[in-house]
C-alpha distance (Angstrom), angle and dihedral (degrees) to the residues before:
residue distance angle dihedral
X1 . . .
X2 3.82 . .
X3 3.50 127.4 .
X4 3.98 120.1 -69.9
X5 4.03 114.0 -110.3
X6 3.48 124.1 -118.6
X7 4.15 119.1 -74.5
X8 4.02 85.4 -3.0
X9 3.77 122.0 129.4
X10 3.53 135.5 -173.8
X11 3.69 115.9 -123.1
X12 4.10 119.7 -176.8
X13 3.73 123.5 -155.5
X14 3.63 115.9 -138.1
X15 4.09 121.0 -132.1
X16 3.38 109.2 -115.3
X17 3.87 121.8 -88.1
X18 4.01 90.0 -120.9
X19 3.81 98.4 41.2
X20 4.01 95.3 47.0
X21 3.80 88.2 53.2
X22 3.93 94.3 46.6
X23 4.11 83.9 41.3
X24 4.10 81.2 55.7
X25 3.37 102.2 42.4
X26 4.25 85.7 54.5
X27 3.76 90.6 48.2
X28 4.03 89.5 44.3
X29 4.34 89.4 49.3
X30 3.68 86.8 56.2
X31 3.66 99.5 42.1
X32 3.81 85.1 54.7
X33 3.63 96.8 47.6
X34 3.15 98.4 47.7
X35 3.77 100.4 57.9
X36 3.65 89.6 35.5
X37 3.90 76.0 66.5
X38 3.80 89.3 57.7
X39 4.25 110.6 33.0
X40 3.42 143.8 -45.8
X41 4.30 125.7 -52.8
X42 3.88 88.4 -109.4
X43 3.49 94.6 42.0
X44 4.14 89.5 42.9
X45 3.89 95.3 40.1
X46 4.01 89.7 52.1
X47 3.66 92.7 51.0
X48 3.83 94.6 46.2
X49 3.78 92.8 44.8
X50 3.68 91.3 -120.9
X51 3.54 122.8 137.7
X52 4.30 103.8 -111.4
X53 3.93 87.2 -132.1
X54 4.22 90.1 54.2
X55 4.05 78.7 39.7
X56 3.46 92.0 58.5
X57 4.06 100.7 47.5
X58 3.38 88.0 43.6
X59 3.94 95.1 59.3
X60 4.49 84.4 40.9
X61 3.51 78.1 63.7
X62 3.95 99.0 -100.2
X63 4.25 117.1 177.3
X64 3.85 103.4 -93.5
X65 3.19 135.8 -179.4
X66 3.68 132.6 -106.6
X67 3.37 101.8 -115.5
X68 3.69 91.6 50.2
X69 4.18 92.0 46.5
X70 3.75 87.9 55.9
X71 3.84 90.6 43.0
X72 3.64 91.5 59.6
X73 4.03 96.9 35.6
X74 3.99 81.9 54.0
X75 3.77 95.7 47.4
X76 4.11 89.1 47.4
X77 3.70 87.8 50.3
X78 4.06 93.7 -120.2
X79 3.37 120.3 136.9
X80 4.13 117.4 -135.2
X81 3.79 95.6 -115.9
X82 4.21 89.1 44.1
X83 3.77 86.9 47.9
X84 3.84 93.3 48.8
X85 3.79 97.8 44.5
X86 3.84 89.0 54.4
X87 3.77 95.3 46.0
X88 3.75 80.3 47.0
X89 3.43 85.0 59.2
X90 3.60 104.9 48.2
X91 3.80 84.9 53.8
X92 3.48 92.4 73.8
């Protein structure tokens, strides 16, 4: 990134408590459904190298983290933008 200007600051919003847990739930429901596509959780969570318990928060639409999200994107065979245009989709 370049260099900050003079006397500016950076300031980030945060999304809404409600509206990141809604956004979560979404992106959990399609997580879900797509490996429920595919095999079962045990079967999914063992081939992913996820425990089934973390497995199963995650598709409630638990917080994860990134590295996890692409983890199980990459072990569905979905890439990020694929995954966000359908959840994009589902939104509407």
């Amino acid at each position: 990134m370049g260099k900050e200007k003079k006397g500016w600051r950076f300031t980030a919003s945060e999304l809404p408590a409600d509206e990141r847990k809604e956004l979560l739930l979404k992106m959990g429901r399609l997580i879900k459904a797509a490996r429920e596509e595919r095999t079962t959780l045990e079967k999914f969570a063992q081939e992913a190298k996820i425990p089934k318990t973390q497995m199963a928060k995650h598709e409630a639409g638990g917080d994860m983290l990134l590295s996890t999200f692409l983890k199980l994107l990459y072990a569905l065979g979905i890439e990020p933008e694929e995954f966000f245009r359908e959840l994009e989709k589902k939104d509407k």
